[in-house]
C-alpha positions as CSV (number, residue, x, y, z in Angstrom):
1,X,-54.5,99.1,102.4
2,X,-55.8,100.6,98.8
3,X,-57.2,98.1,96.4
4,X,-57.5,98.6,92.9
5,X,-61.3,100.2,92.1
6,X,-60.9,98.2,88.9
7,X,-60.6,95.0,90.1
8,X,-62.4,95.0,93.6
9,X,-65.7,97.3,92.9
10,X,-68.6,97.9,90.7
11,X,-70.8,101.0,90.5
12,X,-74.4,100.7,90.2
13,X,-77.4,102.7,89.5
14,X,-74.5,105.4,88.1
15,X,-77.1,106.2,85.3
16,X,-79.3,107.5,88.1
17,X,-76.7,109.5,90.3
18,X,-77.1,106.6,93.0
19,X,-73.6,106.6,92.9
20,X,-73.4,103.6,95.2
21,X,-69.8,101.4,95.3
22,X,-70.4,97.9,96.4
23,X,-66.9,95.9,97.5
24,X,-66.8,92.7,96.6
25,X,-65.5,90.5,100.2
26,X,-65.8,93.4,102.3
27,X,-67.3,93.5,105.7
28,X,-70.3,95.6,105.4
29,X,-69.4,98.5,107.7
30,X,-66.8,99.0,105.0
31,X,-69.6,99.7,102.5
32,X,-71.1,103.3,102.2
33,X,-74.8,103.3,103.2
34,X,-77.0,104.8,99.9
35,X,-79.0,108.3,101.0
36,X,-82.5,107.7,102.2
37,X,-84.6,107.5,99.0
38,X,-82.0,106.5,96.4
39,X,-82.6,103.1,94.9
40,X,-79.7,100.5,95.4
41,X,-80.7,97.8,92.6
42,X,-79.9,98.5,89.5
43,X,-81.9,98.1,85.8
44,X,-81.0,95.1,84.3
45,X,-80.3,97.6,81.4
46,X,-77.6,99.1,83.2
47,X,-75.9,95.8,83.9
48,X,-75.5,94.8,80.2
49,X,-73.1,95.3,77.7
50,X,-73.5,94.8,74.2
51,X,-73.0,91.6,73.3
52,X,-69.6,90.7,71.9
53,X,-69.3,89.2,68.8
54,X,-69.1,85.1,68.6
55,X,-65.6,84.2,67.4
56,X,-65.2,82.7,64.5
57,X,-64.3,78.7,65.3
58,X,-60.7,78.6,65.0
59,X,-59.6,76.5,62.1
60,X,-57.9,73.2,63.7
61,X,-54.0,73.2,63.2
62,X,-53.0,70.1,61.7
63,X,-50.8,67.8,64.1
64,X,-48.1,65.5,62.7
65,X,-46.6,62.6,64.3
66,X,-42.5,63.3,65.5
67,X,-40.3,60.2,65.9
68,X,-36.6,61.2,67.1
69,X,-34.2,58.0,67.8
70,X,-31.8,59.6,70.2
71,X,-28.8,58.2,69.6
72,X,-27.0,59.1,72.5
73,X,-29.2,57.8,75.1
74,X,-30.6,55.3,73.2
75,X,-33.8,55.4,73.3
76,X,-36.8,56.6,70.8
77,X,-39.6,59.4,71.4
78,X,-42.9,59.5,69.7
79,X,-45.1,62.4,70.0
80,X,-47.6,64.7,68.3
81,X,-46.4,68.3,66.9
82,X,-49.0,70.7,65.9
83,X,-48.1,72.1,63.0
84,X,-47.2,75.9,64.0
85,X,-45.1,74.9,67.1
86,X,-41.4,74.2,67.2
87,X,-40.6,70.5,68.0
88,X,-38.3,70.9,71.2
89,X,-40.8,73.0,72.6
90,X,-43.8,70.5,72.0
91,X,-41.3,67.8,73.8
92,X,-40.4,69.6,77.1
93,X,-44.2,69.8,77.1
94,X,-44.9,66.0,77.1
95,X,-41.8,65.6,79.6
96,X,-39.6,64.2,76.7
97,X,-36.1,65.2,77.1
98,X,-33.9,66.1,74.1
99,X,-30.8,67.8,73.7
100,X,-30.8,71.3,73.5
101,X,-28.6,74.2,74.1
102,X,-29.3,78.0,72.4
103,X,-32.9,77.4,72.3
104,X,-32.4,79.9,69.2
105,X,-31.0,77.7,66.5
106,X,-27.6,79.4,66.7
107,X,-25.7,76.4,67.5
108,X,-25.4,72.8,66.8
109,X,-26.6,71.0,70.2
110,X,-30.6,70.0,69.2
111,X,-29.2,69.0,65.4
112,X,-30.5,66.1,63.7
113,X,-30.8,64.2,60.5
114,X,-33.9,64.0,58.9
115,X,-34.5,60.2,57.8
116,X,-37.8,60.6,56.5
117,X,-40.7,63.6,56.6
118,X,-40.7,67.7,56.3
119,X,-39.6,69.8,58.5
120,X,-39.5,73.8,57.8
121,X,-37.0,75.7,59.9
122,X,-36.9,79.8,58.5
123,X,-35.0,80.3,61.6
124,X,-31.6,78.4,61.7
125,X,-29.1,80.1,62.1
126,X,-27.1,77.0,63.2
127,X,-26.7,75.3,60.0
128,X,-25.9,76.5,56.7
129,X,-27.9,75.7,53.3
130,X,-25.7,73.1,52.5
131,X,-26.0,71.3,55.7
132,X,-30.2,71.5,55.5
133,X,-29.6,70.3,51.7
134,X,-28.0,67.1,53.2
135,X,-30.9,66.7,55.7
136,X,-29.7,68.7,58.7
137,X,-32.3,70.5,60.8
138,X,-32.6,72.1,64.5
139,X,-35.6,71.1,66.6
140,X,-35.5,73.9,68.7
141,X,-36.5,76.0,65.6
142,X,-38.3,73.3,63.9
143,X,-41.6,73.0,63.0
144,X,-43.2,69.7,61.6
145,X,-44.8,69.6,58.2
146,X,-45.4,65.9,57.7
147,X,-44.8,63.1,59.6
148,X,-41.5,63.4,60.6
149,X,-39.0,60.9,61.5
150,X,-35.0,62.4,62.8
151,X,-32.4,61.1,64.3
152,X,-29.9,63.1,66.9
153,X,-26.4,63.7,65.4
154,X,-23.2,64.0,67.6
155,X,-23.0,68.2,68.3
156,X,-19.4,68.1,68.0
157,X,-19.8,66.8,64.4
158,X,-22.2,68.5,62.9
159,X,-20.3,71.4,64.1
160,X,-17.3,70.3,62.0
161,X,-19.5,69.9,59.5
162,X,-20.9,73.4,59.9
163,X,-17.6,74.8,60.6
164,X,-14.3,72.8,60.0
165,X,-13.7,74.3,56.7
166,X,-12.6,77.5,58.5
167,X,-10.1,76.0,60.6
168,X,-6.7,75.3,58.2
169,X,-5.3,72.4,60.2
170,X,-8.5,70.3,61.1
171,X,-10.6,70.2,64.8
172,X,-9.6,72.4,67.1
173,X,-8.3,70.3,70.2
174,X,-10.0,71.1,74.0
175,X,-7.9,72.8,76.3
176,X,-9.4,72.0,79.5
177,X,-7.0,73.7,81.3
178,X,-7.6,76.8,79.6
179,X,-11.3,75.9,80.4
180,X,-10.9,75.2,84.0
181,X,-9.1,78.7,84.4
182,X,-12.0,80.7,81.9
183,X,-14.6,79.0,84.4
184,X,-12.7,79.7,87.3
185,X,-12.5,76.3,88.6
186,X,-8.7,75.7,90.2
């Protein structure tokens, strides 16, 4: 079985021809034995690197505090949202479940009305101007910046909203039938 050298082995004394490879959690009959004569410990100088550079300190991201009253479960989520991370995201991460669909801000499922705060979403695709005007926003494609409080909107209607102007006699009505058959279900 062939290892990676990378990973699995370290030349020493390679400055010096020694030329010696030691294994790392091999048995040592797997090791080659060094010629009579040739030194097997290396010079701490050979060891070192330069030293790297300190990072600067990362400048903290500001966190803001999220409040979504999800209407159709009934319940309300508080949590904290770092300032340069989408909201939904930040939720699945703290175990709080939200509706969600795209993932992408391409459609209406994650929409919500913003009741009070800031929230800046470049990419949301989902809702027109208008909509965001009116206090419409996505939290898969959200980010926080203030405090933020938002309450979940029923898809179907913000969809209408989004989209109803296109269609010349009003909703479109289900077809489950049509659906079963499209899904395959009989």
């Amino acid at each position: 079985m062939a290892a990676c050298p990378a990973a699995t082995t370290a030349r020493v004394g390679a400055a010096h021809g020694g030329g010696l490879w030691r294994r790392s959690g091999r048995s040592p009959s797997l090791l080659p034995r060094p010629a009579r004569g040739t030194s097997t410990t290396a010079r701490a100088s050979e060891l070192q690197q330069a030293p790297a550079p300190a990072p600067a300190p990362a400048a903290a991201v500001p966190t803001h505090k999220v409040t979504v009253h999800d209407r159709e479960r009934g319940v309300v989520h508080q949590f904290v949202v770092p300032q340069d991370q989408y909201i939904l995201h930040t939720a699945e991460a703290q175990d709080i479940t939200l509706p969600f669909a795209c993932r992408h801000g391409c459609c209406t499922s994650c929409a919500v009305r913003i009741k009070s705060g800031q929230i800046r979403q470049p990419e949301a695709l989902g809702i027109s101007a208008d909509l965001r005007e009116q206090g419409y926003a996505l939290l898969c494609v959200g980010y926080p910046s203030s405090d933020l409080e938002v309450e979940t909107q029923d898809e179907d209607e913000v969809y209408w909203l989004q989209f109803g102007r296109y269609f010349a006699r009003g909703p479109v009505d289900r077809d489950d039938y049509a659906l079963e058959l499209a899904m395959g279900d009989e």
